[in-house]
Structure formats: structure tokens, C-alpha cells
N, C-alpha and C positions, 0 to 999 in steps of 0.2 A: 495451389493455395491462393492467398491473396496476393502476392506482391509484394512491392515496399510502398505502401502507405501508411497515413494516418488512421489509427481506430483509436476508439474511447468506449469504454463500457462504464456504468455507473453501477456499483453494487448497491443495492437495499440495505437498511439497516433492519435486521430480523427482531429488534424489539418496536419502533417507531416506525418505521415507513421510508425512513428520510435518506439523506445519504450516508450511509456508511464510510463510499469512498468512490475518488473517481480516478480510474488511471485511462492514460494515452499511452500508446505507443507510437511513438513518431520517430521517423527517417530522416536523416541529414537533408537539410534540402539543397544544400551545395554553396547557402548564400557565406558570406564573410563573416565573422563573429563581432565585426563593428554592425553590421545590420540587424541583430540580435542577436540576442543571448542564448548561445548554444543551439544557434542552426544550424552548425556546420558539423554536428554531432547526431549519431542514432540515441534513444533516451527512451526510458519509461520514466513517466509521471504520476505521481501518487499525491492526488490532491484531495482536498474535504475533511482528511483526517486529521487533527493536530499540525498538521504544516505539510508543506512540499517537502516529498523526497523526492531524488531521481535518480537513475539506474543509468550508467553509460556505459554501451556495450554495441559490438556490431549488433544491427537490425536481429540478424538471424538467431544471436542468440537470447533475446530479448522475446523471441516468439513467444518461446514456452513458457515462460513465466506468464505472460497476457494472457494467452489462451486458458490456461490453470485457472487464471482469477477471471475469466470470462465464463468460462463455465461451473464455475466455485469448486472444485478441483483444490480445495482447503491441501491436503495433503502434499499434494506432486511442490503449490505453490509453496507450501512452508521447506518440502525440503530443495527449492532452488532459491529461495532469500525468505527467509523465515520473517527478518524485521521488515519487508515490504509489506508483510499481509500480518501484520502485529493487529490490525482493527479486526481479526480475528480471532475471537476464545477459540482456545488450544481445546478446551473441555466439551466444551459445546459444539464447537465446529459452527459458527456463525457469525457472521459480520453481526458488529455495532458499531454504531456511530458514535464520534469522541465525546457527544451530549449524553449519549447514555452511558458510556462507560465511566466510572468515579474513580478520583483518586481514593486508593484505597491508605486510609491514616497506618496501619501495622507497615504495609510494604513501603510508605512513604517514608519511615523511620529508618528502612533497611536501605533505604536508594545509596548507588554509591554512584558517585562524579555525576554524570550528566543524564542520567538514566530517569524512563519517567515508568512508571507503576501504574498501572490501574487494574480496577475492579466490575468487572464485565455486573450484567441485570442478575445475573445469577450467581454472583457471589464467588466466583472463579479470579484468582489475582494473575497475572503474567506483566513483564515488560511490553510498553504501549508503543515506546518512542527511546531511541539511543541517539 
């Protein structure tokens, strides 16, 4: 396979162009956790979307997840962390980017605690961000 490095894939966003989402996979690099922030840890990152998530797990188990959203593997990725690949309509099976996707006003009414709603190009509502 690859090893333990660094990979980054950028997904498209299937209605604009733009970025949908960017994740890393990155490997502990052994430094101190005074020389940054959470280098001393394996991680997937999920950036471009509505904010940074990150995923901390041995490298190895963090493959499968990257690789699913590397090759848009929509399904395999939702059933190993569903809220990682949330810039995903569940209906459509497509990445959008958090510009195209709207808060939808009915599911904004239903939100409970910290929960964000949105309303993909095609009118499909799901949870975007927990």
C-alpha cells in the first residue's frame, strides 16, 4: 500500500466546481505536542466544509475512511463515520459545498442543541454539522 504518510484529496463540489471538502490523512510525526498541535497523534482532517473536524485514530484505522472519500465510496464512507462526509446528500449521493448547501428554515425550526440542518441544490434536508 502507501505506508504512513501524508495524503490529501480535495473533493468537488457536484453542483459549483469548488471545494466541496478537503481531507488529510496524517501520521503522528513523533514531534511533542508543545511543537504543535496534535503532531504527536494519527488524524483525519476535514477541512472547507463548515469548519474543521478531526478524526483521531491509529493511522491504520483511519485508511478506510480516506480511501472511501478518495474514491467517493459515498456509502462504505457513511457507514464508517456518517457525520465525517455529512457535505454529502444522503439522496443524491454527491458532494456540495457548505455555499451551496442552505439552511433549510422548516429543519432549522426542528434543530435540537447544537445540531446544524441544511438543504442540499436539490431540495433533500439532512444534518450538515453536530
Amino acid at each position: 500500500m502507501f505506508g504512513r504518510r501524508s495524503r490529501h484529496v480535495t473533493i468537488p463540489c457536484a453542483n459549483c466546481g469548488g471545494a466541496a471538502a478537503e481531507v488529510s490523512l496524517i501520521p503522528a510525526s513523533g514531534k511533542s505536542i508543545t511543537e504543535g498541535l496534535w503532531q504527536d497523534r494519527d488524524r483525519l482532517e476535514r477541512t472547507e466544509f463548515i469548519r474543521h473536524v478531526y478524526r483521531f485514530a491509529p493511522y491504520e484505522k483511519l485508511v478506510d475512511l480516506f480511501e472511501a472519500i478518495a474514491y467517493n465510496n459515498w456509502e462504505l464512507a457513511r457507514s464508517l463515520d456518517p457525520h465525517f462526509v455529512a457535505f454529502v446528500c444522503r439522496l443524491c449521493d454527491e458532494p456540495y459545498c457548505d455555499m451551496c448547501w442552505s439552511l433549510s428554515p422548516s429543519a432549522a425550526q426542528e434543530s435540537e442543541g447544537d445540531l446544524a440542518w441544511g438543504e442540499c441544490p436539490h431540495e433533500h434536508v439532512q444534518i450538515v454539522d453536530e
